[in-house]
N, C-alpha and C positions, 0 to 999 in steps of 0.2 A: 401738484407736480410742477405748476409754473413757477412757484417759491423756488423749489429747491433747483430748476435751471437756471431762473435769474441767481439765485447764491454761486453756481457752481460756474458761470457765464462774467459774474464780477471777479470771482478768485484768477479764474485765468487773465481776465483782463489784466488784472493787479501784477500777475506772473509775467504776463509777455510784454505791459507798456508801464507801466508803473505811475509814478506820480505825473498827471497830467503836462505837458509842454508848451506854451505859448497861450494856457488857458488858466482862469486865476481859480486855486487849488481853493472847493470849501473853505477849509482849515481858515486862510487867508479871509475870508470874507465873517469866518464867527469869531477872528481873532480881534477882526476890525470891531466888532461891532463891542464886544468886552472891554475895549482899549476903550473904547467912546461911554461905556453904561460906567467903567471906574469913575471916569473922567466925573460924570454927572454926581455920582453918590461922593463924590470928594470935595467938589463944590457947594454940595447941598445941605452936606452933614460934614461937621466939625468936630465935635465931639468922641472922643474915641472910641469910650462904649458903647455908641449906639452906632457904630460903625460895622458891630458884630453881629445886630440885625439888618443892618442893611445887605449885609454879607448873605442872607438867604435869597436875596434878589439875581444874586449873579447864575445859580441853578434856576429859582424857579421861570426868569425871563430866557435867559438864553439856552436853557435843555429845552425849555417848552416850544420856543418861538423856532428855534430849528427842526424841530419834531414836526412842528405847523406846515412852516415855508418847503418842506422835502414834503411835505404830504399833498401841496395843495399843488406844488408842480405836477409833480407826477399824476394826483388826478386829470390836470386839465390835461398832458401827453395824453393820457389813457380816453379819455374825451375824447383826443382829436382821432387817435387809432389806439388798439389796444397793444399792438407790438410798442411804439413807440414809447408809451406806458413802462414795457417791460425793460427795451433798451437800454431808459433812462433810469427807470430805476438801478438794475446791472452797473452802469456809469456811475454811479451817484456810490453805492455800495462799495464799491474798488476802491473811489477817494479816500474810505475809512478804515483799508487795511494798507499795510507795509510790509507784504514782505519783502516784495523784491527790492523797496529803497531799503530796509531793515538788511537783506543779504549783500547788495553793493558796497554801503557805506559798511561793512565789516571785512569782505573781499576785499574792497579797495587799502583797506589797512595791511592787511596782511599781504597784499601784493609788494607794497613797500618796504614789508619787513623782509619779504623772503629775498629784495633785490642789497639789501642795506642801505635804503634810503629811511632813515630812523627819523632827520626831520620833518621828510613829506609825510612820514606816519604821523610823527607828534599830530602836525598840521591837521589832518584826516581825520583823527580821534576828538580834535578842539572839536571839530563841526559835527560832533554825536554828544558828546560830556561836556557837561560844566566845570567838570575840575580843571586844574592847573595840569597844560602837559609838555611844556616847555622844556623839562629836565628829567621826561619817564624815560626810564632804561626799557629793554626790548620786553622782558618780561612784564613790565605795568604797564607798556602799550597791550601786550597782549591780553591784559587782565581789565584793562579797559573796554577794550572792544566786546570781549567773552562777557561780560557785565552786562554791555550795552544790546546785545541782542539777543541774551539771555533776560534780562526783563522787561524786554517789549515784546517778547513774544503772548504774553498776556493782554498787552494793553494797544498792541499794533494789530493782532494777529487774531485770537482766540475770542476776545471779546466783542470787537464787532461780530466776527460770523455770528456768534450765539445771538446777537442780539437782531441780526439780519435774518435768521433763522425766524424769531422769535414774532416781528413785529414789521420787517422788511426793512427798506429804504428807509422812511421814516425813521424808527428805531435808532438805528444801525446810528446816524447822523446824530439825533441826540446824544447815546452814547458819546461819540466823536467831540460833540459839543460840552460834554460834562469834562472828559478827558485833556480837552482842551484850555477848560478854565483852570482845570488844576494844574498844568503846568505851567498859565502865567499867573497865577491869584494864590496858588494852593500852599505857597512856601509859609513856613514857622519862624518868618525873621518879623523883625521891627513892624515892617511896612504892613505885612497881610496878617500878620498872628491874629488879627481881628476880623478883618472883610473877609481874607479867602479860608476861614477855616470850615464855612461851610462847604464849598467847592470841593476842598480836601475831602472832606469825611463822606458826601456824596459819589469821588471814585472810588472812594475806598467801598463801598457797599456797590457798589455798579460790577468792580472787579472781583468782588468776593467768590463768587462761584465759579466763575471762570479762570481765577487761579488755579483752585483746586481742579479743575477738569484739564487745565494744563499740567499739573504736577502727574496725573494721573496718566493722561496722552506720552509727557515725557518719561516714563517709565518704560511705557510700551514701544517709543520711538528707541530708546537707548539699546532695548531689547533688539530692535530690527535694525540697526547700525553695527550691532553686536559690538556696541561698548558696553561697560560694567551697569548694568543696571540693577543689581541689589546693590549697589555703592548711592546708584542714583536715588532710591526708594531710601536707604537707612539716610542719607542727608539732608532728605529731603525734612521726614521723621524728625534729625537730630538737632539740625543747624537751622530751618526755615525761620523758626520766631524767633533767633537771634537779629533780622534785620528789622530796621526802625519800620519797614511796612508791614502791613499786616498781610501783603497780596504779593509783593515785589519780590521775598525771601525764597519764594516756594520753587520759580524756575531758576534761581539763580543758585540753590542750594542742588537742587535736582542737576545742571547740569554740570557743577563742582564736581560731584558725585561718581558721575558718569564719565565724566573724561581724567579723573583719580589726581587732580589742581584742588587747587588753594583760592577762594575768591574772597573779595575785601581785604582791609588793611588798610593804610594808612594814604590818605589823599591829602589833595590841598584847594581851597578855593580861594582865589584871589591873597592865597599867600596865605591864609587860614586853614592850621595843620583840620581832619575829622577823622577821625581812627574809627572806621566801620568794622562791625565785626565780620571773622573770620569764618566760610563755612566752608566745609570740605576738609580733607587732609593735604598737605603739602607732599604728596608722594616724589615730586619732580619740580621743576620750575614749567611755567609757563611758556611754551611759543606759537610760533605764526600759524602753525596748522591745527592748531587748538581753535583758532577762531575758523578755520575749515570745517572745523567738525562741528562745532556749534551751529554753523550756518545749516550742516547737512544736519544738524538734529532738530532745528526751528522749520527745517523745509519740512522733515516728514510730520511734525506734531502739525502744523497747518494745513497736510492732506487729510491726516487722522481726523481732525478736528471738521474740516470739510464734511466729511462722511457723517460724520455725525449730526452736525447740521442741515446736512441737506435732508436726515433722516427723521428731525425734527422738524424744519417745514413739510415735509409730507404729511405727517403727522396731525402738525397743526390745522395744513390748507387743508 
């Protein structure tokens, strides 16, 4: 029963205070330390090939060594009192979810669209996507944003709890720390097609089941929003493994689906056209309250998913 209070005691944390303030966020201290472990294996190793084995170093040190250091805190908390134990695990577990930065940074876009401030949006959207948004009309802002908190709802949202469920604090941070290398190490250019292609395929197997438990959740959220959800369910079905992820397609075809839009298309990075594919039907063009409703279908899938979880640490503990 303590599992499932400390998960249900971080999710609210996550809800009412969000990403910590004036205190240096995990993320930042496993970002540091990848930044510094390239650094080493770049220096040490020249050769390109054997770049691609060194590339298993970045999961096996840094998921492991965060999985360590969150375990062996929280023992000595739990040493000192067992509340503080609990506390800090709670704390620690909150760092590795997003919804409420995931729902702001989507609100705050769409605030700006609904006042026609279209370049404080571009602006807003640069600091969520790596694409080019310098020149997106109101509709690719809003397909941006709808993108952008429709595929973190897997990898911000769902996967920690499950794994916080599963394993606790500890857990939860690995996870965080696998998630974390894939999105500075995990890219298929020049630079990492070699080091971080282990990183990559590591989230990719971290997120595999918790996709699918989110495609699943969003069905039955699309149902309690009383948007279309046999639209969300057949897209999911029809369009998911059109995207380059194996785990990314699933809520972003789902929630296509559900609000009766068009997602992907044609982007740009750093001036470089990528023509993603298309999932959903284009019944309408895209607007601001599109990412409204996203937000309110990423909030109930991460109640849903709560429940579940806490129903799984019961289970477990």
């Amino acid at each position: 029963m303590n599992e499932a209070l400390i998960l249900g005691a971080a999710y609210l944390i996550d809800r009412v205070v969000g990403e910590p303030r004036g205190l240096t966020h995990p993320v930042v201290i496993i970002g540091w330390w990848i930044t510094r472990l390239e650094r080493v294996i770049r220096t040490l190793i020249k050769r390109e090939e054997h770049l691609k084995i060194a590339g298993l170093l970045f999961p096996l040190l840094i998921v492991s060594g965060s999985y360590l250091a969150v375990w062996l805190i929280v023992w000595a908390a739990a040493r000192v009192h067992p509340l503080l134990g609990w506390v800090l695990s709670a704390w620690l577990i909150s760092t590795t979810i997003a919804t409420k930065g995931l729902a702001d940074a989507g609100l705050e876009i769409a605030r700006h669209l609904a006042v026609g401030d279209f370049t404080q949006a571009r602006r807003s959207l640069s600091m969520v996507v790596g694409r080019d948004t310098e020149r997106l009309d109101e509709s690719d802002i809003c397909r941006g944003a709808v993108e952008t908190v429709a595929e973190n709802i897997v990898d911000a949202i769902v996967s920690p709890l499950i794994y916080a469920a599963i394993g606790g604090a500890p857990l939860a941070m690995a996870y965080r720390a696998a998630n974390t290398l894939d999105s500075m190490v995990g890219y298929k250019n020049e630079k990492y097609q070699n080091l971080g292609w282990a990183s990559a395929r590591f989230d990719d197997v971290l997120n595999y089941i918790p996709a699918r438990l989110t495609a699943l959740l969003l069905v039955i959220a699309s149902k309690l929003a009383q948007l279309d959800y046999q639209q969300c369910w057949a897209m999911i079905r029809r369009d998911a493994h059109l995207h380059p992820s194996p785990n990314s397609g699933l809520p972003e075809a789902g929630v296509a689906g559900a609000l009766g839009v068009q997602l992907g298309g044609l982007n740009f990075y750093q001036g470089v056209p990528s023509d993603r594919a298309r999932m959903g039907d284009a019944h309408r063009p895209l607007r601001s309250g599109d990412i409204q409703s996203t937000v309110r279908l990423m909030y109930l899938v991460s109640l849903l998913c709560l429940i579940v979880c806490m129903a799984i640490a019961v289970t477990l503990g």
